[in-house]
C-alpha positions as CSV (number, residue, x, y, z in Angstrom):
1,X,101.2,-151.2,48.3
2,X,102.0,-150.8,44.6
3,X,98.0,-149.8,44.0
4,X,98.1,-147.2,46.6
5,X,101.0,-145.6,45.2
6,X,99.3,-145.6,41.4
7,X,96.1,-143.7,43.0
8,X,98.2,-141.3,45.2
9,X,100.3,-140.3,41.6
10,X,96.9,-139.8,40.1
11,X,95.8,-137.9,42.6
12,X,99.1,-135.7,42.6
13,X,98.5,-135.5,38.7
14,X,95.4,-133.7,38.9
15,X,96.6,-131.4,41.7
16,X,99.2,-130.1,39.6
17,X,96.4,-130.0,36.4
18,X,94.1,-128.1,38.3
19,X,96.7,-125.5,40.0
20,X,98.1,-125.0,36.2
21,X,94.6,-123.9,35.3
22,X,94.0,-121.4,38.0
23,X,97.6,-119.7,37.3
24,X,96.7,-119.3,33.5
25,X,93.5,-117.5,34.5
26,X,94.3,-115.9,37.6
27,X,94.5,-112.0,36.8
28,X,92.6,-110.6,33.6
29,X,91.0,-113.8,33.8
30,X,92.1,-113.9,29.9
31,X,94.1,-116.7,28.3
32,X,97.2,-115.0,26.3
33,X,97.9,-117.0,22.8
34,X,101.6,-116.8,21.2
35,X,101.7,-114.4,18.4
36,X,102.5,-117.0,15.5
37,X,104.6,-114.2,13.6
38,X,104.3,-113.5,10.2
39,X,101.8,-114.8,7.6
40,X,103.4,-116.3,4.7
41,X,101.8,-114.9,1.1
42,X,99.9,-117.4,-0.9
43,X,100.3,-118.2,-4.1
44,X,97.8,-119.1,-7.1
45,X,98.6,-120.6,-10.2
46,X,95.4,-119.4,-12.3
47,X,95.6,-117.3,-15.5
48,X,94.4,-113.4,-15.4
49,X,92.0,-112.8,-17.6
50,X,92.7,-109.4,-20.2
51,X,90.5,-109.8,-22.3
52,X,88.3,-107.1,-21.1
53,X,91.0,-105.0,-20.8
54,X,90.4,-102.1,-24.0
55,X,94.2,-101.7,-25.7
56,X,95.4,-98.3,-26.9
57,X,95.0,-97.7,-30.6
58,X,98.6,-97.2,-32.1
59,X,98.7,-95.5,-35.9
60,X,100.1,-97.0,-38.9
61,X,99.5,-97.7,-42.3
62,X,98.9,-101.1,-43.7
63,X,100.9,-101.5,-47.0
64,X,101.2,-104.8,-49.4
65,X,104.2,-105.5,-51.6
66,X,103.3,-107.1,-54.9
67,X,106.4,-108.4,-56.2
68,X,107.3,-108.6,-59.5
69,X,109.7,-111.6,-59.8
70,X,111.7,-113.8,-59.6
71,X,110.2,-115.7,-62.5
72,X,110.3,-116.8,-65.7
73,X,108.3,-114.3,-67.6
74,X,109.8,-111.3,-69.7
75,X,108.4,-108.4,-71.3
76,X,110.4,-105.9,-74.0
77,X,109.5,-103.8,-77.0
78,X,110.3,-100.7,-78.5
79,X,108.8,-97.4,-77.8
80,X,108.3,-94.9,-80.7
81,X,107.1,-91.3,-81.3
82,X,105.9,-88.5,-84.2
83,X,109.7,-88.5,-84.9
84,X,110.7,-92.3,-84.4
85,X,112.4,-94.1,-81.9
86,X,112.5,-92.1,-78.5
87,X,115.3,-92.8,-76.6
88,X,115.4,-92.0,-73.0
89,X,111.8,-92.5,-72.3
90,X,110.2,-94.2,-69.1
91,X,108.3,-97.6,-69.2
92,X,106.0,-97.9,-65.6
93,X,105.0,-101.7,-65.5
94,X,102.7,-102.9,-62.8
95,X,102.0,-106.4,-61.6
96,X,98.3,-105.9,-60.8
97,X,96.9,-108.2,-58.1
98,X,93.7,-107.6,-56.9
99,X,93.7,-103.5,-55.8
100,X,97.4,-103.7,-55.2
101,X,99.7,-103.4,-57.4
102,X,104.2,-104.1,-57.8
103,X,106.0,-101.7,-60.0
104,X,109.1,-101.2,-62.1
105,X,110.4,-98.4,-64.3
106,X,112.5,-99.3,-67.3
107,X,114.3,-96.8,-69.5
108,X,114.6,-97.2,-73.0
109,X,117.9,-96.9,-75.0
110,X,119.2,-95.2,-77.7
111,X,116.8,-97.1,-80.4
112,X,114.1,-97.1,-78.2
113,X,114.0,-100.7,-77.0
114,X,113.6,-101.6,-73.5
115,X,113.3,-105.1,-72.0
116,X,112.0,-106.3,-68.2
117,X,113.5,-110.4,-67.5
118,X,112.5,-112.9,-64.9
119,X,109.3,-111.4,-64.0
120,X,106.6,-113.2,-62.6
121,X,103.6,-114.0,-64.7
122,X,99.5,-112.5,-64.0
123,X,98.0,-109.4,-65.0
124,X,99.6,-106.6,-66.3
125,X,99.4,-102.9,-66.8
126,X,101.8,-100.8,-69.3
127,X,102.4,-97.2,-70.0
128,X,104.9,-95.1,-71.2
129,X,106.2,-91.0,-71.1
130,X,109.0,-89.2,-71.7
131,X,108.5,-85.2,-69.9
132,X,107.8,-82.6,-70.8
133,X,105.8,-83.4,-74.0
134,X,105.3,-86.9,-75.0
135,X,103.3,-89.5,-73.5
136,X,101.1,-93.0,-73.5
137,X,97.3,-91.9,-72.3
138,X,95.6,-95.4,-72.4
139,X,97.7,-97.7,-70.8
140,X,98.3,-101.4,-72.7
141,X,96.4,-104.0,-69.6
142,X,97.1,-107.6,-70.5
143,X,97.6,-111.2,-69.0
144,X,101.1,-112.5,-68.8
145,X,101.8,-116.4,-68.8
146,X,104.2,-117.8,-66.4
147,X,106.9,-118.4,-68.6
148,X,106.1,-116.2,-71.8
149,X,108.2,-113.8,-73.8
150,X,105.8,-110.7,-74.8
151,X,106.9,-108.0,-77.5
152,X,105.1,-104.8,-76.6
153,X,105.8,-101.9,-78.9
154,X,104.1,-98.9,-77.8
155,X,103.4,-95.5,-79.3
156,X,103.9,-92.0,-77.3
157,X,102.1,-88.7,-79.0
158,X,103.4,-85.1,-78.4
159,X,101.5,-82.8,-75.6
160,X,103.1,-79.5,-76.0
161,X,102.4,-75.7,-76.8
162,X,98.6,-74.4,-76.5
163,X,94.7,-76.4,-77.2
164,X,91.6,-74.4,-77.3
165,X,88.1,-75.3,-75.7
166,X,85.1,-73.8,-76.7
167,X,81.5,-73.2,-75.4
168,X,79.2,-70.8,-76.4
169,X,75.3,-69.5,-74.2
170,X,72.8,-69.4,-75.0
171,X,73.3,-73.4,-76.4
172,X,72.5,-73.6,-78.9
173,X,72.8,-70.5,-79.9
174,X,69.5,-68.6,-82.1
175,X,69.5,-67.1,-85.4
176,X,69.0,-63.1,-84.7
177,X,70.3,-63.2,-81.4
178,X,73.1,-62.2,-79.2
179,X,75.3,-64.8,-77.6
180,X,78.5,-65.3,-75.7
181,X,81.4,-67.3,-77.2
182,X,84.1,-68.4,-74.9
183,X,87.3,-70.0,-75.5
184,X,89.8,-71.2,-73.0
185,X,93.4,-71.0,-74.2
186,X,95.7,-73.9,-72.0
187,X,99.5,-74.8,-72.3
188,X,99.7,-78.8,-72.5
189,X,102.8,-80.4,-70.9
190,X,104.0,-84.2,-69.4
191,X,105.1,-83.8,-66.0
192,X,107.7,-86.5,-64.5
193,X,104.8,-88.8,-63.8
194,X,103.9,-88.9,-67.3
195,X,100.5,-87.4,-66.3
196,X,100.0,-84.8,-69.5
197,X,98.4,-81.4,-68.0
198,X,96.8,-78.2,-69.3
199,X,97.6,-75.2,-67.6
200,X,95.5,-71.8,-68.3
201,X,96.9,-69.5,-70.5
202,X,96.7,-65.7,-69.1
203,X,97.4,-62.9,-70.8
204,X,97.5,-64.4,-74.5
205,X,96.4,-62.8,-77.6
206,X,93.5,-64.4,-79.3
207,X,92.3,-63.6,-82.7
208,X,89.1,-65.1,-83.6
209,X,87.9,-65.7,-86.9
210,X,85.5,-67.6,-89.7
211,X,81.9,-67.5,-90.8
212,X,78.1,-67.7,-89.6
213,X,78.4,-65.2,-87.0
214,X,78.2,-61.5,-86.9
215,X,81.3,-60.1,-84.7
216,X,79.7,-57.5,-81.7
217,X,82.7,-57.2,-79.3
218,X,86.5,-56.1,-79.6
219,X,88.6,-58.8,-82.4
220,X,91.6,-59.5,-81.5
221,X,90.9,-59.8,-77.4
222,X,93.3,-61.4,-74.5
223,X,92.8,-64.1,-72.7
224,X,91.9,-63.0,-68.2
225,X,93.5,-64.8,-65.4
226,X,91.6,-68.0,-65.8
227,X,92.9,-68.3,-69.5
228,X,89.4,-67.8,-71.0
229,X,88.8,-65.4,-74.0
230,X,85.4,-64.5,-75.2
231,X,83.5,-62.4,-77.8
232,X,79.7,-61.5,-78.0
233,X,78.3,-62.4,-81.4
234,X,75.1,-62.9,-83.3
235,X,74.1,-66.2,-85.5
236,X,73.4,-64.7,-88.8
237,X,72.0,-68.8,-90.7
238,X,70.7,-71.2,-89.3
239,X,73.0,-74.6,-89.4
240,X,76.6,-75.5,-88.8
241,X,78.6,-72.5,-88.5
242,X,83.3,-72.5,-89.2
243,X,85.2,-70.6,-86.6
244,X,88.7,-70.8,-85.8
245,X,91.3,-69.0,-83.3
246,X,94.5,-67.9,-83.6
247,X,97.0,-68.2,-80.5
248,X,100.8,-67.4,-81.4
249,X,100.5,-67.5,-84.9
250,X,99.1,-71.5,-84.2
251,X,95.2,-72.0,-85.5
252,X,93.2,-74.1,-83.8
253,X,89.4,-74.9,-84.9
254,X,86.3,-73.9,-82.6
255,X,83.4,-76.6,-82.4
256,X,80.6,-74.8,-81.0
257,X,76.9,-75.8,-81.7
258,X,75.0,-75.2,-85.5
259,X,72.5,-72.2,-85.1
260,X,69.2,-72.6,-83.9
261,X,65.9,-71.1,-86.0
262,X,64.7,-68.1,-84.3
263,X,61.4,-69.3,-84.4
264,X,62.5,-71.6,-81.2
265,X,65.0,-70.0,-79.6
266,X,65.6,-69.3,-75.9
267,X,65.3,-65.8,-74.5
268,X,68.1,-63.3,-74.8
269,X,71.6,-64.2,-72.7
270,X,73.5,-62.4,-70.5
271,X,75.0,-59.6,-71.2
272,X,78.9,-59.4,-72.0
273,X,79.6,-58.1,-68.5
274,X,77.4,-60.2,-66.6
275,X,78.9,-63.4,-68.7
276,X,80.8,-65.1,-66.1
277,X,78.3,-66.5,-64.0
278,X,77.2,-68.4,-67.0
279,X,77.4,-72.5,-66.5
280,X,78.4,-73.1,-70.1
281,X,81.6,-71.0,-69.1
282,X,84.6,-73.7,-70.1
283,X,86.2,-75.1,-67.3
284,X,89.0,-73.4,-65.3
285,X,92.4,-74.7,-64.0
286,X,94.6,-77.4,-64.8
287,X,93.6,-80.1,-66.5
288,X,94.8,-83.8,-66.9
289,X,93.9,-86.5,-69.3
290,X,96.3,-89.5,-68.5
291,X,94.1,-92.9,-68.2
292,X,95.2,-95.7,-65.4
């Protein structure tokens, strides 16, 4: 009894299996699946990779700060002039390391002394100025010890009113023959940097005089735009000739070349007119001869 009601469940069991079956695909004939919903994003925990990724250049300008101290070093002296002690004046000291370099400007007092404590030691450069007319060309360069006092006395010259520079073609010039003298007039002054310059003199009377030459062209003359003065003379010996020009009542001496024996000399030079396109011509425009 109990075994024929197990087999008649089973059978009832599959009925109901089978007749679940047919409904699902009775129709379309196709099996509809539940729409799961959403996807949820996925994460990662591995690094991007930039470094093919070209950055835009930004502009600037590297710059290195060599200081001077604190330290145990000092530096002081006394700077002096033609007329004595110059009070006033600058002192530019530089810490020099490699191409950079750390700077301080010390004034001097009334006697002329100036003094720069607690600085660090290594190598050292040193000049001096006061504007508009004196000044230190060649700066004092020296090594400094950690903990060392240095004395540094240093000696400014004056670089004021007018200098003279002289060049003569043909060069050098030839006994007999005609050649152009030219002398460039400038105005020396220090600016505030203590660089001394020479700026051309225009428009200045120049008065030329001395002896080995023969005079061919108008005496006194003025100096043209460029500051430049010349004359067209004639070597009358051979050897070392003495010329000198007068600018504002100042004399200043003109070094040119001893004449040349005819015998060797060069052809004849330009002419007065055509004289300057000549290369022995002294140089035009400002000038400076301060050293670092």
């Amino acid at each position: 009894m109990r075994g024929a009601l197990f087999v008649g469940t089973r059978r009832t069991l599959l009925v109901m299996t089978v007749l679940l079956v047919l409904s699902a695909c009775s129709g379309s004939g196709v099996i509809k699946i539940k729409d799961p919903g959403p996807v949820p994003d996925l994460t990662t925990t591995t690094a991007i990779d930039f470094s093919a990724i070209g950055l835009k250049g930004v502009s600037s300008r590297t710059t290195t700060s060599v200081p001077l101290g604190p330290g145990g070093a000092t530096l002081r002296g006394t700077v002096t002039g033609p007329d004595g002690a110059v009070e006033g004046a600058t002192v530019h000291v530089e810490r020099l390391v490699g191409p950079t370099a750390g700077a301080a400007d010390v004034a001097t007092a009334a006697d002329g002394t100036w003094t720069l404590p607690a600085i660090l030691g290594g190598r050292y450069r040193v000049r001096t100025w006061k504007a508009p007319e004196l000044a230190l060309t060649k700066p004092e360069i020296f090594f400094l010890e950690a903990r060392e006092t240095k004395k540094l006395d240093l000696r400014v010259d004056r670089y004021s009113g007018g200098s003279v520079t002289a060049s003569i073609a043909p060069d050098p010039p030839v006994v007999g023959q005609p050649a152009n003298l030219f002398v460039l007039v400038s105005a020396r002054t220090v600016d505030l940097g203590g660089v001394v310059r020479g700026t051309p003199a225009a428009g200045v009377t120049v008065d030329l005089s001395g002896t080995g030459f023969q005079l061919e062209s108008p005496n006194p003359t003025t100096t043209d735009s460029n500051g430049v003065a010349q004359w067209r003379v004639r070597c009358t010996t051979v050897g070392a000739t003495s010329l000198s020009v007068t600018v504002t009542g100042t004399s200043f001496p003109v070094t040119v070349p001893a004449c040349a024996d005819s015998s060797a000399g060069p052809s004849e030079p330009p002419t007065t007119a055509d004289a300057t396109t000549t290369t022995s011509r002294p140089t035009r425009g400002s000038t400076s001869t301060t050293r670092r």
